[in-house]
Backbone bond lengths (Angstrom), bond angles and torsions (degrees), N, CA, C in turn:
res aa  C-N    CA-C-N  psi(-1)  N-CA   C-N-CA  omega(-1)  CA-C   N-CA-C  phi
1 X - - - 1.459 - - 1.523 110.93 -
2 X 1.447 124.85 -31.74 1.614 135.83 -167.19 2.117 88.58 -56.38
3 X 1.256 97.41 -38.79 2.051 91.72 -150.84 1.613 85.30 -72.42
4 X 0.871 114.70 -50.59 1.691 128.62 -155.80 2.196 107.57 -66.79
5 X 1.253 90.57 -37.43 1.784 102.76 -154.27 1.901 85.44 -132.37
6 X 1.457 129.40 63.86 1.114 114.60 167.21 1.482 134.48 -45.09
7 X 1.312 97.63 -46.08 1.491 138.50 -158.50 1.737 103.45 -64.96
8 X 1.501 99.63 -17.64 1.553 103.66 -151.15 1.316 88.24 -106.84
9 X 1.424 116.34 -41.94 1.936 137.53 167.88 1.768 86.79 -34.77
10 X 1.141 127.41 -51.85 1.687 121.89 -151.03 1.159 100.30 -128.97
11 X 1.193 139.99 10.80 1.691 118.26 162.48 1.876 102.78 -146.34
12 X 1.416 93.73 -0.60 1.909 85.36 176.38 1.302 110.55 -119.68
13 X 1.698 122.63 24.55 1.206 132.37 -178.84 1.949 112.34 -61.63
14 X 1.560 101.28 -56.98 1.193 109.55 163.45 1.285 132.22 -111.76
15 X 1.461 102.14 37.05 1.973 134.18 178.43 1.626 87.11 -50.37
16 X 1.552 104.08 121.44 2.229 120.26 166.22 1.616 91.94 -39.05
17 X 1.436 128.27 127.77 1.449 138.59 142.90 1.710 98.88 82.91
18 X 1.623 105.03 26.88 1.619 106.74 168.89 1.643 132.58 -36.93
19 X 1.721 103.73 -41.69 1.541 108.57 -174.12 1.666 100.35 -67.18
20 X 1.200 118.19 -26.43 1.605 117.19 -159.59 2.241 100.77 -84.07
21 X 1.288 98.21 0.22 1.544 100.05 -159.39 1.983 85.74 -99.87
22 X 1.631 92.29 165.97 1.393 111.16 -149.67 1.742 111.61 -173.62
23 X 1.389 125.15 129.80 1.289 127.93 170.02 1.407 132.19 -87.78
24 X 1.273 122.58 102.28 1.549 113.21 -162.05 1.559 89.47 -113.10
25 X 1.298 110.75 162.01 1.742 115.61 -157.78 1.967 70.54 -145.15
26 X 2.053 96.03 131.47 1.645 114.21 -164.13 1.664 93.56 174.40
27 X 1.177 89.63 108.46 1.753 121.54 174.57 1.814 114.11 43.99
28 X 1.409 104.65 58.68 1.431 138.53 -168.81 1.818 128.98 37.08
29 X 1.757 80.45 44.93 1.787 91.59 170.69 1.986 96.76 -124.32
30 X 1.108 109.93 144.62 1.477 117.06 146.31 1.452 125.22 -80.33
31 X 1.784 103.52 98.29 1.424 99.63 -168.21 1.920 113.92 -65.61
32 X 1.157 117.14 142.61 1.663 108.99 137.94 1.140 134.27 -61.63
33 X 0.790 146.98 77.16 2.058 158.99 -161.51 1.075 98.74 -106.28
34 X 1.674 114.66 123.54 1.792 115.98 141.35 1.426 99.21 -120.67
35 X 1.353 93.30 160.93 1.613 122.92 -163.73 1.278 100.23 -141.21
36 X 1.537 105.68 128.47 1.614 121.72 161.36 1.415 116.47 -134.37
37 X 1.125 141.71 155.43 1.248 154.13 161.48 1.504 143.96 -124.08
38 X 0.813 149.21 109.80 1.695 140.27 -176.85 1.732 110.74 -50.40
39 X 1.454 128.01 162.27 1.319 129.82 173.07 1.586 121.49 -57.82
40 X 1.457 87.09 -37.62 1.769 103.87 167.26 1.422 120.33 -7.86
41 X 1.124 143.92 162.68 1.127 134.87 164.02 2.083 103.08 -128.84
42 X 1.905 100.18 133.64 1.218 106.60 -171.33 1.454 106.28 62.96
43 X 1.941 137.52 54.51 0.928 119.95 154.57 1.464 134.36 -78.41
44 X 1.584 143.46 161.84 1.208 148.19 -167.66 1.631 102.62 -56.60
45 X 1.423 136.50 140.22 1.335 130.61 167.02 1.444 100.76 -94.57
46 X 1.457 99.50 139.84 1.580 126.62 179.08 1.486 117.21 -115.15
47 X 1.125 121.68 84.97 1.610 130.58 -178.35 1.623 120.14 -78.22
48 X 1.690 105.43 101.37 1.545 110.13 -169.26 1.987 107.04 -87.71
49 X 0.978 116.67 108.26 1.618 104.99 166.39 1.644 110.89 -119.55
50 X 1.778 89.07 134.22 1.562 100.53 -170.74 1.649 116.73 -73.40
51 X 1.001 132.40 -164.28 1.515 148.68 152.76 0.784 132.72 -60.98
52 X 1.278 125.92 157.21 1.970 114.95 163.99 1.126 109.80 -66.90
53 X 1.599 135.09 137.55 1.422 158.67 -170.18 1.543 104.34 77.82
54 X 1.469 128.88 18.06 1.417 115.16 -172.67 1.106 116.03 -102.72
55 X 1.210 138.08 -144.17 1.689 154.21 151.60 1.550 115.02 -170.08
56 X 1.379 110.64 173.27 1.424 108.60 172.29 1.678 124.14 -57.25
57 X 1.198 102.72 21.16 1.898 100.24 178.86 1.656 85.95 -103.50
58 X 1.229 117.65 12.79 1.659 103.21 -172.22 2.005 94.53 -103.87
59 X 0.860 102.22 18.83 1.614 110.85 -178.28 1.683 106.11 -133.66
60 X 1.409 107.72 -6.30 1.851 109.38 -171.49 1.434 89.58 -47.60
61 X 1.034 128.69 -81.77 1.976 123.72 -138.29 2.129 91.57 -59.66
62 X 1.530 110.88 -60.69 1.144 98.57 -165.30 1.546 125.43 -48.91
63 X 1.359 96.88 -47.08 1.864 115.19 178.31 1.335 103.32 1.56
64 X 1.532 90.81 -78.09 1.949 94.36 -157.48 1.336 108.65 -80.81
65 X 1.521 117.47 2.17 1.490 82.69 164.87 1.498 118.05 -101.17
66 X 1.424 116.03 6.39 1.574 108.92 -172.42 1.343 99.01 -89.01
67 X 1.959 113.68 -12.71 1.134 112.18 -163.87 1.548 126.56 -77.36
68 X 1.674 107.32 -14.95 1.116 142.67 158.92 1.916 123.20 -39.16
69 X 1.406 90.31 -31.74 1.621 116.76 167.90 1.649 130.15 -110.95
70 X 1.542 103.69 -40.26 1.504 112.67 -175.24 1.546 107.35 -115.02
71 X 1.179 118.28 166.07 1.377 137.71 154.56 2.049 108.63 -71.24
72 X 1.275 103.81 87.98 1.573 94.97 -160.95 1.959 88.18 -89.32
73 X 1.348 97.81 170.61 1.657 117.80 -164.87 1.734 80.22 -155.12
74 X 1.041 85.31 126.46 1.841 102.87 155.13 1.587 120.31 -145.46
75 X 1.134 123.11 136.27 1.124 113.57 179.16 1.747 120.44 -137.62
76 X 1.454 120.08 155.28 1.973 114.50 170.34 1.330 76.02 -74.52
77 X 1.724 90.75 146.43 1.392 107.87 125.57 1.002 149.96 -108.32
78 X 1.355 138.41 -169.87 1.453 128.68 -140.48 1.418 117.73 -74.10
79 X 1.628 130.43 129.57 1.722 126.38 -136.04 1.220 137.15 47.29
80 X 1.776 109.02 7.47 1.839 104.61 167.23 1.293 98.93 -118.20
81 X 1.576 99.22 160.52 1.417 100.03 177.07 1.786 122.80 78.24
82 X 0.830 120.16 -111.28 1.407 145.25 -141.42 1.757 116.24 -151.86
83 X 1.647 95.37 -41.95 1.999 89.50 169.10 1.846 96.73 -84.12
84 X 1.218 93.06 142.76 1.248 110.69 163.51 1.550 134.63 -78.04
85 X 1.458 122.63 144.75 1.675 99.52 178.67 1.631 121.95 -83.41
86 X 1.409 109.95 164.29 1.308 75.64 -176.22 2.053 72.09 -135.92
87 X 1.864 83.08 150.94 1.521 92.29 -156.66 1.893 99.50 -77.23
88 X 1.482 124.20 -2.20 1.634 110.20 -171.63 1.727 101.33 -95.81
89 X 1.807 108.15 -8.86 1.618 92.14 168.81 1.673 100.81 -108.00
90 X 1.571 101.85 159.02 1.277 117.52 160.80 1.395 126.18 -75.91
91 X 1.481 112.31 143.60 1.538 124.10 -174.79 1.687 99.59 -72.06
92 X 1.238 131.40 16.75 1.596 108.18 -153.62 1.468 91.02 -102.00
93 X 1.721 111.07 178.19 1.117 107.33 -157.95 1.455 108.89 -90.78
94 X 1.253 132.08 10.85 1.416 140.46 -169.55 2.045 93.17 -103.09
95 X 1.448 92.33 -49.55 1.354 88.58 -166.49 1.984 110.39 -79.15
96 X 1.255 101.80 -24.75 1.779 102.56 172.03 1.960 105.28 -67.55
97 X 1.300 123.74 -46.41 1.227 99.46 160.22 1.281 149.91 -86.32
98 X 1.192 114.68 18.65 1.417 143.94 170.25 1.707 95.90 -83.75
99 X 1.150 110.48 -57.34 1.795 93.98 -179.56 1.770 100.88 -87.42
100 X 1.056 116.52 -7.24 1.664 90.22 157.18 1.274 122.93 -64.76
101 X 1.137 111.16 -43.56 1.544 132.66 -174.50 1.570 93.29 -48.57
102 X 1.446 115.39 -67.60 1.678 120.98 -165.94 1.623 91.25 -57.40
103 X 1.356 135.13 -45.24 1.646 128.85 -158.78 1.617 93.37 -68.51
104 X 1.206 143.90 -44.88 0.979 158.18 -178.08 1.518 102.91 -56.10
105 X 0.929 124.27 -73.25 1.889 132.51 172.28 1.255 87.19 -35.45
106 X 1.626 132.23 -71.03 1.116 110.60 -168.50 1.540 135.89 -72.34
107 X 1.147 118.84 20.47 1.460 139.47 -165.09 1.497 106.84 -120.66
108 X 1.871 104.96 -7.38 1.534 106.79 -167.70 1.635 120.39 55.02
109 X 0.837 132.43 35.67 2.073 145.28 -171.86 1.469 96.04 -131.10
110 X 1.603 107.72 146.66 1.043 153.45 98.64 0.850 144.11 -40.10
111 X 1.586 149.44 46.48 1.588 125.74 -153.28 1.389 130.84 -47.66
112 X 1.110 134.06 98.35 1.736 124.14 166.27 1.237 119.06 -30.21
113 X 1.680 132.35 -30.28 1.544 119.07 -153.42 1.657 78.60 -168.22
114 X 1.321 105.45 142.81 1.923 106.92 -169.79 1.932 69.71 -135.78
115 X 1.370 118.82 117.16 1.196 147.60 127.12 1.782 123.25 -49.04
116 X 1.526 127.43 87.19 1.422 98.68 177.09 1.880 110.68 -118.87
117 X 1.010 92.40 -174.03 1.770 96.37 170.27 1.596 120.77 -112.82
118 X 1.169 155.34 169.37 1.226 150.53 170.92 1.276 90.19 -10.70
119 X 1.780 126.96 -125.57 1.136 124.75 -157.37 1.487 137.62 -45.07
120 X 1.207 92.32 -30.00 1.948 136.07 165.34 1.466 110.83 -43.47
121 X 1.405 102.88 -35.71 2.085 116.30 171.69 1.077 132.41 -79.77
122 X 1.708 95.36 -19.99 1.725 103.64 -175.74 1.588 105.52 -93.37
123 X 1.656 103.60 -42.57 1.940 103.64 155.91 1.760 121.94 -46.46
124 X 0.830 126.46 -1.64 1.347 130.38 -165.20 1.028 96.51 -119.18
125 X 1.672 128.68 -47.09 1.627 114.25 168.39 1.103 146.00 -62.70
126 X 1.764 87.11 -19.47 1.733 122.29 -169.65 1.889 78.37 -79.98
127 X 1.065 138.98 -61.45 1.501 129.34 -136.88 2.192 99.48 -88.74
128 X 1.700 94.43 -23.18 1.276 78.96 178.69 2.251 112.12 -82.10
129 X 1.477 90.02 -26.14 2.115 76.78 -178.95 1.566 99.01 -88.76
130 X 1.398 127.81 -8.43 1.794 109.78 152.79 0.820 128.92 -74.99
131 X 1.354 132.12 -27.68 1.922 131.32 164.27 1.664 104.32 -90.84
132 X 1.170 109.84 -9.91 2.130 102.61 -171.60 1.143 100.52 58.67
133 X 1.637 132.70 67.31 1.199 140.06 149.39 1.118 85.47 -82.73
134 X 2.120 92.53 161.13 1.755 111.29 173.79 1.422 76.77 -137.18
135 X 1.333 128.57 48.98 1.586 108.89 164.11 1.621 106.78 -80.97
136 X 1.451 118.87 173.41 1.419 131.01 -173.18 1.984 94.47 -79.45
137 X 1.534 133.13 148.51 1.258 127.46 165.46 2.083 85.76 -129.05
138 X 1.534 77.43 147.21 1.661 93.80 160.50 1.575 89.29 -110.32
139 X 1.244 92.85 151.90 1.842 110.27 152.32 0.935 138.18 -144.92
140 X 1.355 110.67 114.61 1.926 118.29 -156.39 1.793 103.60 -71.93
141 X 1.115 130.80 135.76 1.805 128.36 167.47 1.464 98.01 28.36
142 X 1.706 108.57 63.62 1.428 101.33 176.80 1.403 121.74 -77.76
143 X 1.629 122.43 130.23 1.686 119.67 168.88 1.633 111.90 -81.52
144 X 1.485 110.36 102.52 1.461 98.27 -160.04 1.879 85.26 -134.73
145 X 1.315 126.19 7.39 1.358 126.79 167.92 1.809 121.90 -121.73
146 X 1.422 100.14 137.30 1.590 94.48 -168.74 1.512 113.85 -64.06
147 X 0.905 138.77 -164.76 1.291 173.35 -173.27 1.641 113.30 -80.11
148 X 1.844 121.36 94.80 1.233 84.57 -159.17 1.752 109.46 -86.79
149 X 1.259 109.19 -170.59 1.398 127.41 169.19 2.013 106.30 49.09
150 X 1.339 111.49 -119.72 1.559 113.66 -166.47 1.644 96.43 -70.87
151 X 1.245 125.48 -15.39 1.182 131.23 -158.47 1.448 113.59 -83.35
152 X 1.371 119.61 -43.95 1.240 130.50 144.08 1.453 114.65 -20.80
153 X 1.544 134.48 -57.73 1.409 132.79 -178.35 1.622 132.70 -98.64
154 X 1.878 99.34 -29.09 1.395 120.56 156.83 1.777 115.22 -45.25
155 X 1.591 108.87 -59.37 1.687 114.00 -149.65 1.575 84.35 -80.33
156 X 1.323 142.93 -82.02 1.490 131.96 -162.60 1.642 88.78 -62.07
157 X 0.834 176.05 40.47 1.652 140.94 104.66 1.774 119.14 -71.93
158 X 1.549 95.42 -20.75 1.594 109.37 173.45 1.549 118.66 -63.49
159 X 1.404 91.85 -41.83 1.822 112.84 -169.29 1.610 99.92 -81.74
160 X 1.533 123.85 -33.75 1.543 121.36 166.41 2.080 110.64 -63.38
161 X 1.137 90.80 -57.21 1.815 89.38 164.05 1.080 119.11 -43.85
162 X 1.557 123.76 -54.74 1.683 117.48 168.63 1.111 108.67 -52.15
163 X 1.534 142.71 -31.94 1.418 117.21 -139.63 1.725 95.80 -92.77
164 X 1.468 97.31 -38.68 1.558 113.09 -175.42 1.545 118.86 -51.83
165 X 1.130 113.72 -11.31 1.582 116.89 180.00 1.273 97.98 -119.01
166 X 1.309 99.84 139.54 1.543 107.92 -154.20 1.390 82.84 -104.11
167 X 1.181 152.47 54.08 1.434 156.23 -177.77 1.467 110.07 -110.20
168 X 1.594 95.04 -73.13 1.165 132.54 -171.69 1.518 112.20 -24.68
169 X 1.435 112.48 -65.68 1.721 114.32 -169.16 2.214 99.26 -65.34
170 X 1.581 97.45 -38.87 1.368 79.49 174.79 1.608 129.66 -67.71
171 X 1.617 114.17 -22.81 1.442 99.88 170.50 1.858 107.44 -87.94
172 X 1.039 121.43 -21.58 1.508 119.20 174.27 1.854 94.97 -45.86
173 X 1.321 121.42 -54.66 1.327 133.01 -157.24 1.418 108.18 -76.83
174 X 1.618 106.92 -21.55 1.598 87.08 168.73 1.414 115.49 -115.62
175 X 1.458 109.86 23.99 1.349 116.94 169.50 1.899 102.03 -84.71
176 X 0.934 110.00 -35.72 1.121 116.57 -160.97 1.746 112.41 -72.77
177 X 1.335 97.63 -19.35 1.645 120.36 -174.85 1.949 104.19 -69.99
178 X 1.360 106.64 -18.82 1.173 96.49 -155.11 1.585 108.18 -91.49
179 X 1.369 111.49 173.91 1.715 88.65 -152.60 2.234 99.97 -81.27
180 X 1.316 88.89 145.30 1.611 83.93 176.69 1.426 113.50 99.25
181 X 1.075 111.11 -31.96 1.008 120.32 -172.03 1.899 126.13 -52.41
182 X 1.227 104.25 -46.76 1.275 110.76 -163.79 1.658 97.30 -93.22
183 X 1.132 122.91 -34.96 1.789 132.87 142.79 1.561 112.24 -13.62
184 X 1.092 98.89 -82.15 1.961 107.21 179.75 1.639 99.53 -87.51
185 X 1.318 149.32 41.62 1.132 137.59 137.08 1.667 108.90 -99.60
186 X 1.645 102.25 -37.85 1.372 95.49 157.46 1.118 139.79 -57.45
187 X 1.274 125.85 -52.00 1.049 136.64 174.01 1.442 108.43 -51.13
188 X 1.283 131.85 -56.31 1.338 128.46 -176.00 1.081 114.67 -60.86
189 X 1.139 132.07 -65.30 1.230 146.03 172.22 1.610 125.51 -38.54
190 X 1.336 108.32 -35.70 1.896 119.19 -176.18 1.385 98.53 -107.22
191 X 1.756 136.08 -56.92 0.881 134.93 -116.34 1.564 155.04 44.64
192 X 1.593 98.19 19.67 1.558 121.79 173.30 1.822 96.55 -93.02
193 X 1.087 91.84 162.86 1.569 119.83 162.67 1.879 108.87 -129.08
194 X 1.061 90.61 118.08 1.532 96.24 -168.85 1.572 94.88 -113.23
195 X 1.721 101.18 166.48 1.946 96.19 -169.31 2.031 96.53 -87.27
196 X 1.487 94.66 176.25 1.233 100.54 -158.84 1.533 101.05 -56.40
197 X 1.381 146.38 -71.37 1.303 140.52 175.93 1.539 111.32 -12.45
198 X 0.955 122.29 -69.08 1.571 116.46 -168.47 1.395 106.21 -69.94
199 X 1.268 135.97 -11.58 1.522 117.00 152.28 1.211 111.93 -78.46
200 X 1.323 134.29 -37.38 1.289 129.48 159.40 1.342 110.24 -35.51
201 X 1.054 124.07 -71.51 1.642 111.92 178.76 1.379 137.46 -63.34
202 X 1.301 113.50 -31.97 1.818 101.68 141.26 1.029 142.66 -75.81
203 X 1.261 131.96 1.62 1.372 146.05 114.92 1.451 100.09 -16.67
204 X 1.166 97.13 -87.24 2.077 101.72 -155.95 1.452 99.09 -59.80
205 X 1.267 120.91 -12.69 1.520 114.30 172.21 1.813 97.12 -85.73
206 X 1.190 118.88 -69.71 1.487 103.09 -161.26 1.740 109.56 -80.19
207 X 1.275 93.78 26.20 1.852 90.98 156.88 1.637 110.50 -102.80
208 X 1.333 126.41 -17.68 1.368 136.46 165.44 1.578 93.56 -47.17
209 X 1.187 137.30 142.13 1.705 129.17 129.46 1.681 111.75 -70.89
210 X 1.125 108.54 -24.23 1.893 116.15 178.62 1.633 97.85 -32.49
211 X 1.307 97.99 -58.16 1.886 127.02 -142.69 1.945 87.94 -73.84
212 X 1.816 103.75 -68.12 1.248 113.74 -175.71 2.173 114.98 -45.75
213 X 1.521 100.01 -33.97 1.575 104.48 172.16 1.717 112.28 -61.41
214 X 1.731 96.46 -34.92 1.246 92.87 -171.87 1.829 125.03 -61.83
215 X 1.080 88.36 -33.15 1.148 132.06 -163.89 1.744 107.78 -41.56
216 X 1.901 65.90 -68.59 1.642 98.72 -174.60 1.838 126.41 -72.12
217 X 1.480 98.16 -30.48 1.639 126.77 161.35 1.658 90.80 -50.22
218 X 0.985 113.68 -79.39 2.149 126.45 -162.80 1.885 77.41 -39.87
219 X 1.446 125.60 -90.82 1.245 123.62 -159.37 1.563 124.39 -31.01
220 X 1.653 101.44 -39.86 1.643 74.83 177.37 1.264 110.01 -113.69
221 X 1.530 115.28 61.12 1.729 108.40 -171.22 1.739 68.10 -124.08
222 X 1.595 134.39 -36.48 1.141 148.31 -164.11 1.748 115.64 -37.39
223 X 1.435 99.26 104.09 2.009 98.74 179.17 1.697 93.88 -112.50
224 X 0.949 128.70 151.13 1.891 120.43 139.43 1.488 116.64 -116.21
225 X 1.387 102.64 -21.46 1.627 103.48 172.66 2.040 119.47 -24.12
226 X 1.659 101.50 -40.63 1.650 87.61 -172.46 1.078 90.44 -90.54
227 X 1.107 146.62 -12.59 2.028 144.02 -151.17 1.857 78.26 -84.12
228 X 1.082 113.58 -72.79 1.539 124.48 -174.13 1.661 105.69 -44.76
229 X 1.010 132.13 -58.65 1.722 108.69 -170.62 1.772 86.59 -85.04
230 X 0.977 129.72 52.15 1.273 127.28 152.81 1.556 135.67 -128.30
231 X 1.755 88.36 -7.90 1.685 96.98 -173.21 1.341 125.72 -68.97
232 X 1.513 97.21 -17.10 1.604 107.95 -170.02 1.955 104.37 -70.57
233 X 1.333 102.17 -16.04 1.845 109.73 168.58 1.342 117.83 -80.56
234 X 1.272 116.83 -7.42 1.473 119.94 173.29 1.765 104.52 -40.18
235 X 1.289 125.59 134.59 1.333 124.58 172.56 1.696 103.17 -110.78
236 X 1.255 133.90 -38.33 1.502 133.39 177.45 1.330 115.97 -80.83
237 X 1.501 106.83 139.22 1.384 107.22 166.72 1.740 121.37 -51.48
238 X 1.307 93.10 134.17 1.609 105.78 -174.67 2.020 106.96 -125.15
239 X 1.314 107.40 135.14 1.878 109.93 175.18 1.147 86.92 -127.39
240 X 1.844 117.08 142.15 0.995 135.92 155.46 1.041 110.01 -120.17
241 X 1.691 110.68 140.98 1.691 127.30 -151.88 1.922 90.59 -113.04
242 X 0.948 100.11 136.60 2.193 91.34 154.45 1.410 93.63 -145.13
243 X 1.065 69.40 148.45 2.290 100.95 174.71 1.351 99.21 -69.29
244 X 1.194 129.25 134.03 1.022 142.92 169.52 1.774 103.67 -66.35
245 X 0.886 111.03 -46.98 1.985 122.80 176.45 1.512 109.84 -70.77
246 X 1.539 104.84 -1.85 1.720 104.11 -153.73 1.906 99.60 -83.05
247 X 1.563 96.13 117.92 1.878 115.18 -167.05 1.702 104.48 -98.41
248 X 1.640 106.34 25.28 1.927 108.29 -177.86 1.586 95.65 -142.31
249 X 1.099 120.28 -18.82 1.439 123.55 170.00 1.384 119.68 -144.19
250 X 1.336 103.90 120.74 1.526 132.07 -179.36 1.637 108.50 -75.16
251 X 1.259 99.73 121.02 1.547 108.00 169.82 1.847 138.18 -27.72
252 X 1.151 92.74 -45.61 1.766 131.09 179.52 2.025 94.52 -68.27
253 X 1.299 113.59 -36.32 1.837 121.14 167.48 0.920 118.09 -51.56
254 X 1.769 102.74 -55.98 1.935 100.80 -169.43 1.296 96.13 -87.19
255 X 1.132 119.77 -42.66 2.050 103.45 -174.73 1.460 113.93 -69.50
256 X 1.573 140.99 9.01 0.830 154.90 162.22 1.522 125.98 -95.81
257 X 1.425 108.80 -15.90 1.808 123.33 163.79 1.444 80.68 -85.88
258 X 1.382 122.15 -62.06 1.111 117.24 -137.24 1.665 118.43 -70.36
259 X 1.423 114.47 -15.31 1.416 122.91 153.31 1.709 122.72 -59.89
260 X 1.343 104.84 -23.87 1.634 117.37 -175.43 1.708 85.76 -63.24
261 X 1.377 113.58 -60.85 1.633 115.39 -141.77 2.030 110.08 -81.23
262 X 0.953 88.71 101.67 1.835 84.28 157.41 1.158 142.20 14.60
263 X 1.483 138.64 43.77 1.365 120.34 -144.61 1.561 137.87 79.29
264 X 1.338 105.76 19.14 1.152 130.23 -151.04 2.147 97.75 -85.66
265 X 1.200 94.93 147.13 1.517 100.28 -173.38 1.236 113.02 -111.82
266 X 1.386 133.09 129.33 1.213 118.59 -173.97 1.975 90.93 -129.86
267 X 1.716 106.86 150.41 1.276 107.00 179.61 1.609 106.33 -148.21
268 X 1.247 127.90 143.53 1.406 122.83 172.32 1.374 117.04 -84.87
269 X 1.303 104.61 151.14 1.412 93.05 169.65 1.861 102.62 -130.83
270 X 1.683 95.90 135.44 1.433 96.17 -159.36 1.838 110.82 -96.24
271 X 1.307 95.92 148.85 1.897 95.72 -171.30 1.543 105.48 81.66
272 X 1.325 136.33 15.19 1.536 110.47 -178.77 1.092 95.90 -147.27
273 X 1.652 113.01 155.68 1.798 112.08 -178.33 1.308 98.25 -109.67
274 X 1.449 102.12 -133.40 2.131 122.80 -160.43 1.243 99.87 -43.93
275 X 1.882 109.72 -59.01 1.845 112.75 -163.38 1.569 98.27 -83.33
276 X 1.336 126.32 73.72 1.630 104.91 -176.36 1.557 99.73 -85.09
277 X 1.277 145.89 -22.55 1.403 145.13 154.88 0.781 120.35 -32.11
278 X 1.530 129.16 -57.72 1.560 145.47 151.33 1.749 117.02 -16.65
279 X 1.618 90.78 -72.30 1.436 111.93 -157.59 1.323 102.84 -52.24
280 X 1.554 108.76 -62.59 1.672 127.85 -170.23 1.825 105.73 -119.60
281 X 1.757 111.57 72.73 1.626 94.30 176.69 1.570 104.91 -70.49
282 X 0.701 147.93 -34.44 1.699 145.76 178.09 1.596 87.79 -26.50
283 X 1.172 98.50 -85.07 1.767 108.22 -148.89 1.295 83.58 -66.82
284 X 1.152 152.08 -52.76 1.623 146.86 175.27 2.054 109.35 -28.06
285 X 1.260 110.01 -57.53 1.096 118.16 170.02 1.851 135.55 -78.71
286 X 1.746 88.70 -5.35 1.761 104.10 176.65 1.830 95.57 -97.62
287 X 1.095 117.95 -22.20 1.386 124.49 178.40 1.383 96.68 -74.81
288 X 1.397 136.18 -90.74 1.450 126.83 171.64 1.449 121.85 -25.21
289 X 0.726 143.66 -61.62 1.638 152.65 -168.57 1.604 99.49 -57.34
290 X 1.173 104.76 -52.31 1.837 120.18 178.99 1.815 109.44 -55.35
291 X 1.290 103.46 -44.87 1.390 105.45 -177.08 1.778 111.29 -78.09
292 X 1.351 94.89 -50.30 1.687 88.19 -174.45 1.042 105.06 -65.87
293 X 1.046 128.71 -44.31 2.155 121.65 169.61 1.482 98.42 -28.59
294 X 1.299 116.44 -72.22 1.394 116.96 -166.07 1.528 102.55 -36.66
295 X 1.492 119.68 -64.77 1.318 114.85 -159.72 1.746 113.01 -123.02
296 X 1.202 85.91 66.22 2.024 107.07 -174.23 1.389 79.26 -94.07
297 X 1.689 87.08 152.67 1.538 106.30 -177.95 1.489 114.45 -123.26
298 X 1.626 121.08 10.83 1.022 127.00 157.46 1.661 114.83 -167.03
């Protein structure tokens, strides 16, 4: 694995929920996948996808406890983390769940319950009206509305300018090195306070430029315009959560998808911003468990 997966030799040695992690090769990426399960026999699969700039350490605290109930699947996606990009697919959000879909075929799953995060919610919507799943999705501080007004055409032509200079992810990456740094970008940026480990680990992610390219690739491949005149096809129950602290998504966002979608649930969550999974996985994982009970399908 050292020749093949360097990256993983030196920064996924003591990667949150390492023994459960695994390389599955599905429509020419090597995914990062961890997998957990309960003793249970035939438990529900629970499909976690992170954010833009995240990886599967953005599920460490909750993991094991949903795992206690579900067959959990987490996976990077393509340029974060641990999967690699690969330059003949696109970062956009039609085409990243299209090869989930294929990583999934190859995993033999269905997901019962698609868990996502901000960007992580809108992939989950994208994969349930392209296959016509009616499974249940939570969505943590979901980004599921474009950009309004000049911003819409300014920010993805900005994020294509970043990507094109091959500079960019390396000084992003050594900004990030410096001490404090990635501390108060979080903080500013989400409005969570997360415990010291998990800044440690986005750190070691946004000191990569790998991770920061990835990052930046996903941003300007980034549309929601079709995700949005599409929500009203949602067939599964869907809850969207926002942090009450949350400083990247405005309240007036999620209750504004959340009028698009069908029956759609919206709930606050009070004291926590962007990473509220992070902050509080307990109640992150008593919130999930609570909902899919409600609407389990076997």
């Amino acid at each position: 694995m050292s020749r093949r997966y360097p990256e993983w030799e030196r920064d996924g040695i003591d990667w949150p929920n390492h023994g459960a992690s695994q390389f599955v090769k599905a429509d020419g990426y090597d995914w990062h996948v961890q997998m957990m399960e309960p003793k249970s026999k035939n438990p529900p699969t629970c499909l976690l996808i992170h954010g833009t700039g995240a990886a599967t350490h953005s599920w460490r605290d909750m993991m094991p406890i949903l795992a206690k109930r579900f067959r959990v699947i987490a996976i990077d996606l393509p340029g974060h983390g641990f999967t690699r990009p690969n330059p003949r697919r696109r970062a956009s959000l039609s085409g990243m769940a299209g090869s989930i879909a294929l990583l999934l075929e190859e995993l033999e799953t269905i997901p019962d319950l698609i868990v996502g995060h901000s960007a992580g919610t809108a992939i989950g919507l994208q994969l349930m009206l392209d296959n016509s799943w009616k499974n249940p999705l939570v969505g943590f501080t979901p980004a599921l509305k474009p950009f309004p007004g000049l911003a819409a055409k300014i920010f993805p032509q900005l994020a294509r300018m970043l990507f094109t200079n091959p500079f960019i992810s390396l000084i992003f990456a050594r900004i990030a090195r410096g001490p404090g740094q990635t501390e108060k970008f979080l903080q500013r940026s989400t409005g969570s306070k997360i415990d010291r480990s998990g800044v440690e680990y986005y750190k070691r992610l946004f000191s990569r430029s790998g991770h920061c390219d990835g990052a930046i690739r996903m941003m300007a491949n980034w549309r929601l315009e079709s995700l949005q005149s599409r929500l009203g096809d949602v067939a599964g129950p869907v809850l969207l959560l926002h942090g009450q602290k949350d400083s990247a998504i405005p309240k007036s966002a999620v209750t504004g998808s959340a009028a698009l979608i069908p029956g759609c649930e919206v709930q606050e969550i009070p004291n926590l911003g962007h990473l509220a999974h992070e902050e509080n996985p307990e109640l992150a994982a008593e919130i999930i468990e609570t909902f899919a009970k409600k609407h389990r399908r076997r």
